[in-house]
N, C-alpha and C positions, 0 to 999 in steps of 0.2 A: 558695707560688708562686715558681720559679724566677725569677731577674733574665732568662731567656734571654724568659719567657712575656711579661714586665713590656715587657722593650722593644719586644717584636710586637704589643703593647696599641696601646703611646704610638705606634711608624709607622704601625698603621692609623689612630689619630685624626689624626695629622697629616694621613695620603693623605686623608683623606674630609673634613677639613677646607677640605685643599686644593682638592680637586675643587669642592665648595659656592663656595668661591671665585670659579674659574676659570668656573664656570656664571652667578655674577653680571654678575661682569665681561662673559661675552659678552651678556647680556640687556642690559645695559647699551646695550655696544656696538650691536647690535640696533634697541634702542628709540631710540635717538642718531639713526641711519639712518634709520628710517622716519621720525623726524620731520623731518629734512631735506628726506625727500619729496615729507610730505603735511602740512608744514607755510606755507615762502612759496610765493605764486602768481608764476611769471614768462613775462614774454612768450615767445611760442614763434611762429617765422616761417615754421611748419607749418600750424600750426594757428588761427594769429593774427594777420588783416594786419598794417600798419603802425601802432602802439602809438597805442592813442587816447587822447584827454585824462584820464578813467578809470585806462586804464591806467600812463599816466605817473605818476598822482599815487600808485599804490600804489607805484610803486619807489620811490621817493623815500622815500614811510614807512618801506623796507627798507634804506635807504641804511646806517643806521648797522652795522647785522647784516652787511651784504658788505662792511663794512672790516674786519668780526674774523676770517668763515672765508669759505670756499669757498663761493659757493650754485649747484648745478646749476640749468640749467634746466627746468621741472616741468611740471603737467599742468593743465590747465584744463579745469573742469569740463564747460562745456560751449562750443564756438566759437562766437561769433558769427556768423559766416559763416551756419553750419547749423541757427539757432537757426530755428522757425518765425514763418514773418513775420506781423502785422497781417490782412493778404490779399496775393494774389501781385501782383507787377508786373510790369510787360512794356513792353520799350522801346520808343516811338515814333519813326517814319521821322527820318530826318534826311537832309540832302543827301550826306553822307558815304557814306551806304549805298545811294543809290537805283539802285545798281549791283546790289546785291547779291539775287540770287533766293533766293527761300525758300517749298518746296514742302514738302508734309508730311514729319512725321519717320519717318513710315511707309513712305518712298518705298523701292523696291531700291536698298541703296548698292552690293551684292556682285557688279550685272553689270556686263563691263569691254568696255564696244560704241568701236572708232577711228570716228571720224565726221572728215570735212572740216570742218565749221564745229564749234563749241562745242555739245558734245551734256552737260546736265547728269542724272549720274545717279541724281539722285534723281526725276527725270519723263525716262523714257527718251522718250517722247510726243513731246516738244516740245521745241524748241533755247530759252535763256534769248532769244536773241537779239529772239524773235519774241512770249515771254512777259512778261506784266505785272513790273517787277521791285518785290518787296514787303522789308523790312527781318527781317530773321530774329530770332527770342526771344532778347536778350541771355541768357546764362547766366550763373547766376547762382556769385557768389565763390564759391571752397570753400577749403576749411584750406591754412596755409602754414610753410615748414619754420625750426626752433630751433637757436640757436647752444648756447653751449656758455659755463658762465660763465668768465673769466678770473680769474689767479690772486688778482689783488683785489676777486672781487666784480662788478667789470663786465660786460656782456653784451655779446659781440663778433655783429655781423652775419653770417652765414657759411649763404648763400642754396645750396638745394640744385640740383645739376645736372641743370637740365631736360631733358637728355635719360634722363637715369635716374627724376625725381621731380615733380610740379607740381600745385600746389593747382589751376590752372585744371580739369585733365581728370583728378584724381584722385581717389579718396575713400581720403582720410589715417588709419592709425591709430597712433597715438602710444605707444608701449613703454617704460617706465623699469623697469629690471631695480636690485637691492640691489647685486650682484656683478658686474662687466663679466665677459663669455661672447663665448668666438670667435665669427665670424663663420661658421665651417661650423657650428657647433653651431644656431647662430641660422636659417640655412635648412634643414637639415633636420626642425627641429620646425615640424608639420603639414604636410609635406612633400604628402603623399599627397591631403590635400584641398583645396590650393590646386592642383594639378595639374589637379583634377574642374573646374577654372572656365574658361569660354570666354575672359574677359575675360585682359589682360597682368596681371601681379603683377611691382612693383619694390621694390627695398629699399634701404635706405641708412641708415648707422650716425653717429653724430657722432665722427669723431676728433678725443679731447681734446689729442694733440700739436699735432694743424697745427689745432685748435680752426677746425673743418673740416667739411661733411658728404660722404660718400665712397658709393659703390654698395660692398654688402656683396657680395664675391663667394662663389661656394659652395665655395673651399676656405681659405677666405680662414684664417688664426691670429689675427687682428689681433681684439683684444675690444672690447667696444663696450658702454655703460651706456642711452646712447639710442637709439632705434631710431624710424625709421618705413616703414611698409610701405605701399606704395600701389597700389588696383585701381581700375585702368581704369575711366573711367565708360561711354570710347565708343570705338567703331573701326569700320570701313567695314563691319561685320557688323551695327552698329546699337549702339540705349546697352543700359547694363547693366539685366542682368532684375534684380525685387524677388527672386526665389529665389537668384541667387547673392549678392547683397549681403549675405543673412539668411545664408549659408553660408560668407561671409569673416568675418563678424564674429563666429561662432564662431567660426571658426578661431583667430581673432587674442585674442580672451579666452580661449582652451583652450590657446594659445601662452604667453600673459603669467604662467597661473598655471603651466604646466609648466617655465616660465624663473624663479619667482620672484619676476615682475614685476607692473604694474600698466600697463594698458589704458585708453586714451583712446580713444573710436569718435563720429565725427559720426552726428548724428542720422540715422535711415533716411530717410523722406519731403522732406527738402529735400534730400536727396543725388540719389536720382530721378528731384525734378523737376531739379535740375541738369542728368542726363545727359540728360534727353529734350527739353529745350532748346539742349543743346549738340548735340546727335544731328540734331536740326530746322536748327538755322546750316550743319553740315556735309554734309547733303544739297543745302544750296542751293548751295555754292561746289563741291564734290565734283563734278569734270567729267576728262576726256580728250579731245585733242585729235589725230586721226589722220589723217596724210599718207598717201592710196595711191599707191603705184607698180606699174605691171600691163602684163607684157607683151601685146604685140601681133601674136600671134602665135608666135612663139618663145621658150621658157621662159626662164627665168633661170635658169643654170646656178652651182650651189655656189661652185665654186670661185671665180668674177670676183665673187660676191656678199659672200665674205670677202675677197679682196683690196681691193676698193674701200672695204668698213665698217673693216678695218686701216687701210688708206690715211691714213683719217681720224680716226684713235683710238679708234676703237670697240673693241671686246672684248667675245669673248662670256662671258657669266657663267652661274651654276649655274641658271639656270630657263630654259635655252635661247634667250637674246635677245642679241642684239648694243645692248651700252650702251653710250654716252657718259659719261664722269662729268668733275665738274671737280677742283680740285687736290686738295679733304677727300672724295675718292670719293663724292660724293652724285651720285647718277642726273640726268641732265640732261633727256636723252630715250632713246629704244630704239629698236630697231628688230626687227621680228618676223615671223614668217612667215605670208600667209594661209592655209595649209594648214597641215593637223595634223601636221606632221613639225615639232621643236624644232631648234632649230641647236646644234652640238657640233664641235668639229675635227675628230672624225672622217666626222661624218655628210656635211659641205660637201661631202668628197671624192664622193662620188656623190649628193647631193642634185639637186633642178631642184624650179623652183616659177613657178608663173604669177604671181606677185603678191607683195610683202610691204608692211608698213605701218610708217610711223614715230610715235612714240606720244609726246605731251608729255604727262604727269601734271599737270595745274596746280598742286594744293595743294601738290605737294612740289616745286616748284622755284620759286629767288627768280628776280625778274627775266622771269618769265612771257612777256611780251612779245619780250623781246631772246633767250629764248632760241628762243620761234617761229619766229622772223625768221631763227636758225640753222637749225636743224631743216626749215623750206621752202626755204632756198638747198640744201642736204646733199640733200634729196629730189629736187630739180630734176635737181640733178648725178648722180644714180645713173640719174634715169628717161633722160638722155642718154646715158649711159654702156652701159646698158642695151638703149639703141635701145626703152624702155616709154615707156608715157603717164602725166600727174601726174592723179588723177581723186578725186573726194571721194565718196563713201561710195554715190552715186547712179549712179558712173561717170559724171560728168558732170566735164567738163574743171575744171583748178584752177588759176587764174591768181593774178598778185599782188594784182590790184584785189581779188579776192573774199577774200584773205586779212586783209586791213585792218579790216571788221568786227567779224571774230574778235580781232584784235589789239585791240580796243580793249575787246570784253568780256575778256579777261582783266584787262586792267589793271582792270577793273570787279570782278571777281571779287576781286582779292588784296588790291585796296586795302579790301574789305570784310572782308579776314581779317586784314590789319592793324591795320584800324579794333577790332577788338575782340581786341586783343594774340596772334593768330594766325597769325605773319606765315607766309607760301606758304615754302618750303624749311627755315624754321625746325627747330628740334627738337620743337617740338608740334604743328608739321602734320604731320612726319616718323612720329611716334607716331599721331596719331590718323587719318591716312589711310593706313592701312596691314591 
């Protein structure tokens, strides 16, 4: 045997030595990780309200472990929140709410009737005013979003952006990946079956720089280790069906193992009954309120109907309405056409219309009352302008006395959306009446 065969011997033992090696070490590495994982349990303010005495005493046993490394935030088996309860509970009246109506969850949220006094749509039948008012099914908690540990161990608070994410009207699933992965990566997997679901889908990553939680956008580079993803429990189409619920949460485990990851899903049936309690509160406050103006004979001509809605900061926007907004562009009130023709800069120039109506949304706007009280001065001064009449939905004349009422059911309405941390313009009436 030549010296040349001898040393091609000894570099392949070396290389396959080597390799044997280099395969421990990452098994190692590996097993290191996953126990990181699914090793300490920590609170998560996704999926975990406010730390209860329980859970405080487990950090504490963990105290000594987060002074030596890093501990992520993790997954918990199953939330309290969604745990099945005892038997169900259901909130009794209180003076707080005796404002508040609440008509079945079965009611039409989707039709959008302008009425002079307070028409709620979930009993298009009957105005609140004149109906019994009953206290609505509290709904009930659901998961809440997780910091992100700092670099010694401690858990920093770092609450996610409800207008992106919220355990009130969501149902949370909780994603811990081995390896952080972009953010486009991250929405494109199951792209195609979260698209098939009626309900919203949001998503949000924890940034461990600004130890932060952030909306993942879909081109986003920025990678991300925790994840959570939330669907919609409810919206003015009603709450979420049991068939999509069953249909996100595969997704979302068909997501966790194509990423590597591991899946936290609240329970199905307290999830549910959440939405169809929350679905029930929302039909009863879910109202519109609508100022007519009608000529009297001679139309209203395009052109004075955009200079006077300018006049006043109005602007029309893409769904053909003349809106109001205030300084963070949220919608105040509208104004709309009663004929089938939508308003457009071009269209005004030869438009004419017998009538249009001014529209307050209640749930989506703060301050309900004071912005009425704008919206009927604004309406008065067109029907002058105009040379129309101010008429409610019967064509029956609309004065201030008869407006007072109504002012006082809203303030009835919001303070009932308040009462149960919903507040009227917020960002989760903004989402879920929408």
């Amino acid at each position: 045997m030549t010296d040349l065969q001898m040393g091609l011997i000894g570099f392949g033992g070396v290389a396959v030595l080597g390799v044997l090696a280099y395969n421990k070490w990452q098994e190692r590495k590996h097993r290191r990780m996953a126990d990181e994982l699914l090793g300490a349990r920590q609170t998560d303010v996704l999926l975990d309200e406010a730390a209860s005495g329980a859970g405080a005493a487990a950090s504490k046993d963990g105290a000594h472990r987060a002074s030596q490394e890093r501990v992520e935030p993790l997954l918990r088996s199953e939330p309290e929140e969604f745990r099945e309860p005892d038997e169900p509970t259901a909130r009794a009246p209180t003076a707080d709410d005796s404002g508040a109506p609440s008509d079945t969850a079965a009611a039409a949220r989707t039709s959008s009737s302008s009425a002079a006094a307070v028409s709620s749509r979930s009993s298009p039948a009957s105005s609140p005013a004149s109906s019994p008012a009953s206290s609505p099914a509290t709904p009930s908690p659901s998961p809440s979003p997780t910091p992100a540990a700092d670099d010694q161990g401690g858990l920093r608070d770092s609450p996610a952006p409800l207008c992106v994410l919220s355990p009130k009207i969501d149902y949370i699933a909780a994603i811990q990946v081995l390896e952080p992965i972009a953010g486009y990566r991250i929405r494109e997997a199951q792209r195609a079956t979260l698209q098939r679901l009626s309900k919203a889908v949001n998503w949000i990553g924890h940034n461990e720089d600004e130890h932060a939680w952030e909306p993942i956008l879909d081109d986003s580079k920025r990678e991300y280790r925790h994840i959570r993803v939330g669907l919609q429990l409810v919206d003015r189409k009603g709450p979420l069906a049991d068939r999509e619920l069953s249909g996100f949460k595969v997704a979302m485990q068909e997501m966790a193992s194509e990423l590597m990851g591991l899946a936290e899903l609240p329970a199905r049936e307290p999830a549910l009954r959440t939405a169809a309690q929350l679905d029930e509160f929302c039909a009863g406050v879910d109202i519109q309120i609508g100022v007519n103006v009608i000529s009297q004979g001679q139309v209203f001509a395009g052109t004075k109907l955009r200079a006077l809605a300018e006049a006043t900061g109005m602007v029309i926007d893409s769904a053909g309405r003349f809106v109001r907004c205030d300084d963070n562009d949220n919608v105040l009130y509208m104004l709309v056409n009663q004929e089938s023709d939508d308003f457009s800069a071009e269209a005004m120039k030869t438009l004419s219309t017998h009538g249009v109506t001014f529209l307050l949304d209640v749930p989506r706007v703060a301050n309900g009352d004071r912005v009425l009280t704008q919206m009927f001065e604004l309406a008065r001064r067109f029907a002058e302008a105009l040379n129309g009449a101010l008429v409610d939905d019967n064509r029956q004349p609309l004065s201030e006395a008869a407006l007072e009422p109504i002012r006082q059911q809203v303030l009835k309405f919001q303070a009932a959306m308040a009462a149960h941390q919903l507040p009227a313009g917020g960002p989760l009436a903004q989402r879920l009446f929408s």
